[in-house]
C-alpha positions in Angstrom: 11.4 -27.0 -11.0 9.2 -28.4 -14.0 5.8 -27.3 -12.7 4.4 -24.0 -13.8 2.0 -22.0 -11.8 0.5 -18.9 -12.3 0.5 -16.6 -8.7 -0.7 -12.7 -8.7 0.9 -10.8 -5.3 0.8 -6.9 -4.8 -0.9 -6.5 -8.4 2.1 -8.8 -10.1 1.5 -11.8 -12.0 4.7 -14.3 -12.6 4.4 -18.0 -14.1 6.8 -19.7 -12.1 10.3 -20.6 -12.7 13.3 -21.9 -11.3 16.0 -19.6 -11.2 17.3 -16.6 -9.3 19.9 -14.4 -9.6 22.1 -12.0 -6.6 22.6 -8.1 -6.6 24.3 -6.9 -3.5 24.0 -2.5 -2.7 25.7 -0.5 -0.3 29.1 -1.8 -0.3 31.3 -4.9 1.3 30.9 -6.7 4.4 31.1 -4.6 7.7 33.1 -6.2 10.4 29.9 -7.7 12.7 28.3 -10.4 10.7 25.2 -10.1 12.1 25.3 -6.3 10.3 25.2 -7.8 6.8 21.3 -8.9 6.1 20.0 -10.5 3.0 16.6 -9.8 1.6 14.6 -11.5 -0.5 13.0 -9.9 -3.6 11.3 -10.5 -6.9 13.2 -9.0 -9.4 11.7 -5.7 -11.0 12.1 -3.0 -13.2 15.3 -0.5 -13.0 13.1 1.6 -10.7 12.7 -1.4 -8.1 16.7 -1.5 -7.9 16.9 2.5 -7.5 14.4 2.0 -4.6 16.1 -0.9 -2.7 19.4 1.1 -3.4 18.0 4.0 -1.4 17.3 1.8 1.5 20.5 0.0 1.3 21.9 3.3 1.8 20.2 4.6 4.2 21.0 1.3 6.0 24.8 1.8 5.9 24.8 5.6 6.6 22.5 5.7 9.8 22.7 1.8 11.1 25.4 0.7 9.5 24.0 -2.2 8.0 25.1 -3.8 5.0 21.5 -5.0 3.2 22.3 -7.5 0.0 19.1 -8.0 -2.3 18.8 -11.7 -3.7 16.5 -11.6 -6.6 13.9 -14.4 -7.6 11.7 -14.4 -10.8 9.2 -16.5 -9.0 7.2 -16.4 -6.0 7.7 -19.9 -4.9 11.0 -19.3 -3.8 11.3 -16.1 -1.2 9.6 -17.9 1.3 11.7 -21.0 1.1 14.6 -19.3 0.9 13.9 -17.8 4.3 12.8 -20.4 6.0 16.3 -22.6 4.5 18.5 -19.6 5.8 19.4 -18.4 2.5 18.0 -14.9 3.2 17.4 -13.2 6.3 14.2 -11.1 5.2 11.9 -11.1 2.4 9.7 -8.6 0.5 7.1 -9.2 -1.8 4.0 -10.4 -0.7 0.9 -9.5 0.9 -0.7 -10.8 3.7 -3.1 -13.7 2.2 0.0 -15.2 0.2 2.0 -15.7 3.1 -1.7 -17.4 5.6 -1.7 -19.5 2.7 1.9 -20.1 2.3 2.6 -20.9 6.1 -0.6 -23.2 6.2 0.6 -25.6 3.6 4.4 -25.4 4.2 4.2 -25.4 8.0 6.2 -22.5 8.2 6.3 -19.9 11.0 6.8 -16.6 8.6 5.8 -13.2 9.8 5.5 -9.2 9.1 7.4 -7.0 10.6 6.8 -3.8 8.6 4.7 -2.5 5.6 5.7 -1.1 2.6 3.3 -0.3 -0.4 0.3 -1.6 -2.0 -0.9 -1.7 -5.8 -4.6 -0.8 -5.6 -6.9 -2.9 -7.9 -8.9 -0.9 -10.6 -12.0 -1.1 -12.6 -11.9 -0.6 -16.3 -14.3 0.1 -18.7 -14.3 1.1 -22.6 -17.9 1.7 -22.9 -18.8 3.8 -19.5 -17.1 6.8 -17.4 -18.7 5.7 -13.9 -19.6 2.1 -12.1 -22.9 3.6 -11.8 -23.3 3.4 -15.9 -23.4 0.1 -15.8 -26.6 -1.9 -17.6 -28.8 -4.5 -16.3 -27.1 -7.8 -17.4 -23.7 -6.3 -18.6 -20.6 -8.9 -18.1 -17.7 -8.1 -15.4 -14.7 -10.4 -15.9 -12.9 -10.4 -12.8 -9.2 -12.4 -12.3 -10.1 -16.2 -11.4 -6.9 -16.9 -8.9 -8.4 -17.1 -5.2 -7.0 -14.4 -4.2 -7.4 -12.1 -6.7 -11.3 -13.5 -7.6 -11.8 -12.9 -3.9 -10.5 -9.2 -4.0 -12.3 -8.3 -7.3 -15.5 -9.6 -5.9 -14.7 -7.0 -3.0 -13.6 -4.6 -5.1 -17.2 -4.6 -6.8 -19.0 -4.8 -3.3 -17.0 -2.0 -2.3 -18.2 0.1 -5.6 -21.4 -0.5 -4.5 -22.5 -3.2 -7.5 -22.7 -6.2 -5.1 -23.0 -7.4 -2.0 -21.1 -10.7 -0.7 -21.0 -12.9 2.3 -18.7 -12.1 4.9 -15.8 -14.0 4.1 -12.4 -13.6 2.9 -12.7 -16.2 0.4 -15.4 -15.2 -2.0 -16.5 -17.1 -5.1 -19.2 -15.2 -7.4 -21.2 -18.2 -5.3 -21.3 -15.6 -2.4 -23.1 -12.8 -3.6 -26.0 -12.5 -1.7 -27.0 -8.7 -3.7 -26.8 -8.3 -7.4 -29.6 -5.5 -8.3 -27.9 -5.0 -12.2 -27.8 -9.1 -12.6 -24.5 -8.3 -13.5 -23.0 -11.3 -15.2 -19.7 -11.5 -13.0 -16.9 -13.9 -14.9 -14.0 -15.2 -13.7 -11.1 -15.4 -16.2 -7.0 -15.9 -16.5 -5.7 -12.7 -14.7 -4.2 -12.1 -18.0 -7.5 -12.1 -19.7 -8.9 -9.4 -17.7 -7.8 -6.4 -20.1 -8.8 -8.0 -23.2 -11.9 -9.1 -22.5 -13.1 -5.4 -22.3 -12.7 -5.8 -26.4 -15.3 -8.3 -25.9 -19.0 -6.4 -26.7 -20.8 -8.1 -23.6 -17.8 -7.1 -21.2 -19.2 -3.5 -19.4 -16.7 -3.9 -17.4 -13.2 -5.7 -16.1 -11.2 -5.7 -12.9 -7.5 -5.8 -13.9 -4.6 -5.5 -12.1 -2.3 -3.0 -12.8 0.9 -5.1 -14.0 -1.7 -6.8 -16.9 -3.1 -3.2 -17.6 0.6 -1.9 -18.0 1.3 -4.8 -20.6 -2.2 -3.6 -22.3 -1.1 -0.6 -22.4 -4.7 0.6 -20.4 -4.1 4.3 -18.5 -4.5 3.7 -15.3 -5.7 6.8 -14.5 -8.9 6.4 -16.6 -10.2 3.3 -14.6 -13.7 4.1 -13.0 -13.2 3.1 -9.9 -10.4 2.2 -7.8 -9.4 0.2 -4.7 -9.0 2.5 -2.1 -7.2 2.2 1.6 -9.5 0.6 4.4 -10.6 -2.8 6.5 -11.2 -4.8 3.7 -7.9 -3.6 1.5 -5.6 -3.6 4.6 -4.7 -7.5 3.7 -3.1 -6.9 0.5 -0.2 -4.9 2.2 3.2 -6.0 1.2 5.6 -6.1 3.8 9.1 -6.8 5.1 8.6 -10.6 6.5 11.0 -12.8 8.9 11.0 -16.2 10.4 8.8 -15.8 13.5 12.1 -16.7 16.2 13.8 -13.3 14.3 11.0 -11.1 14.4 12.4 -8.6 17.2 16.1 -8.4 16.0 17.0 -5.1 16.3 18.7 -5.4 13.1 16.2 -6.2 11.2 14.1 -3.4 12.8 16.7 -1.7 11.7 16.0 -2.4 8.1 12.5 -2.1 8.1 13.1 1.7 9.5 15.6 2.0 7.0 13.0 1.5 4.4 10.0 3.5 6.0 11.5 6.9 5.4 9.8 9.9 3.3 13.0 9.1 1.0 11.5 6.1 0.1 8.0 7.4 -0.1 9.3 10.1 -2.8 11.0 7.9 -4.8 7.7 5.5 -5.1 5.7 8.4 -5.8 8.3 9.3 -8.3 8.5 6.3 -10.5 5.3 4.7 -10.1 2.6 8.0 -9.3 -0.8 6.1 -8.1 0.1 2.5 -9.7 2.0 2.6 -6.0 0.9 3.4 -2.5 2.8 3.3 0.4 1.0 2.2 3.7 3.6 2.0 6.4 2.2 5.0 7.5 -1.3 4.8 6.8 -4.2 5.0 9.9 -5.4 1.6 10.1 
């Protein structure tokens, strides 16, 4: 695949590319076939692999599931991979990627468990609170739909703007703007450099560009936090609709949504990662 295209999911930017590679965990083939499930992942850091390790084992010991992991490096092919059969699950994005996806691909793909979410953040190098912001300062904000939608929210939610009520926002839809805050959408990649910029009060970055500009994540001044308007930005465990209430891929889904797995999140990625599976919607 020639075409490049630049996709944010869960916080994680990726310019796409053709080409994937397999990792299989918790051992060889058990003697059902249907025991043996493939999931679909975008490949990660080291501490990705220890996580989906720990659920491949819990799968073995308690359900006696074999779980392979197929890696992708882009975010085009999960989903097609799923729907071709080449995976039985997939895990990596949230839920306005996949309403898009099956819209345009006429695909029938659906959740059938949460996992974790990477909150959106606020960043600023010239103030300590949202509420410092000047009349007329510039907010850059990630230009992709989705993530131009969710930082417009993200800034209603701080209490900056107020927008339409739509899950599609443009800067067009605020309808509230008492700091005439100059709100401009860049390259996601742009986001964290543009605070270097002396009209930039503030920027809404996600956290994989923040990690690769070396921002602390912990001194953003104001971050996403868990309710209606965030709940859509889940990642989950996905299926083909017509598999959705195998028990074996229930199975796997439990296998994940354990406290194990809740520690070990917490342990390599601190408040960078939530997980939701649990949370009171």
């Amino acid at each position: 695949m020639s075409k490049k295209t630049n996709w944010i999911i869960g916080g994680v930017a990726v310019v796409v590319i053709a080409a994937s590679a397999y990792f299989s965990f918790g051992g060889g083939q058990t003697k059902s076939a249907d025991k043996t499930v493939t999931i679909g992942v975008i490949a990660g850091d080291k501490n990705e692999d220890e996580i989906w390790k720990s659920v491949a084992e819990t799968a073995k010991d308690k359900y006696g599931i074999t779980l392979k992991t197929k890696k992708f490096t882009d975010y085009l092919q999960p989903n097609k991979a799923l729907s071709a059969g080449d995976v039985d699950l997939n895990a990596f994005q949230n839920y306005p990627f996949l309403d898009n996806w099956n819209k345009q691909y006429k695909t029938d793909i659906v959740s059938i468990g949460d996992t974790w979410t990477t909150p959106l953040r606020i960043y600023s190098d010239k103030y300590k609170n949202v509420s410092e912001l000047k009349d007329g300062d510039q907010v850059t904000i990630a230009n992709d739909p989705t993530n131009e939608d969710r930082g417009l929210h993200l800034l209603a939610s701080a209490g900056l703007i107020k927008l339409k009520d739509t899950n599609k926002a443009t800067p067009k839809d605020v309808t509230d703007n008492p700091k005439n805050l100059k709100i401009t959408p860049v390259d996601g990649s742009q986001t964290a450099s543009s605070l270097k910029d002396p009209t930039v009060g503030a920027a809404v970055v996600n956290t994989n560009f923040a990690k690769s500009a070396k921002l602390d994540i912990d001194s953003a001044i104001y971050i996403e936090s868990l309710n209606k308007s965030s709940e859509q930005y889940f990642n989950f465990i996905a299926a083909n609709k017509k598999d959705k209430d195998k028990q074996v891929y229930k199975d796997v889904v439990k296998s994940l949504q354990t406290q194990k797995t809740k520690d070990l999140v917490k342990k390599y990625y601190g408040t960078a990662e939530i997980t939701v599976w649990d949370y009171k919607k």
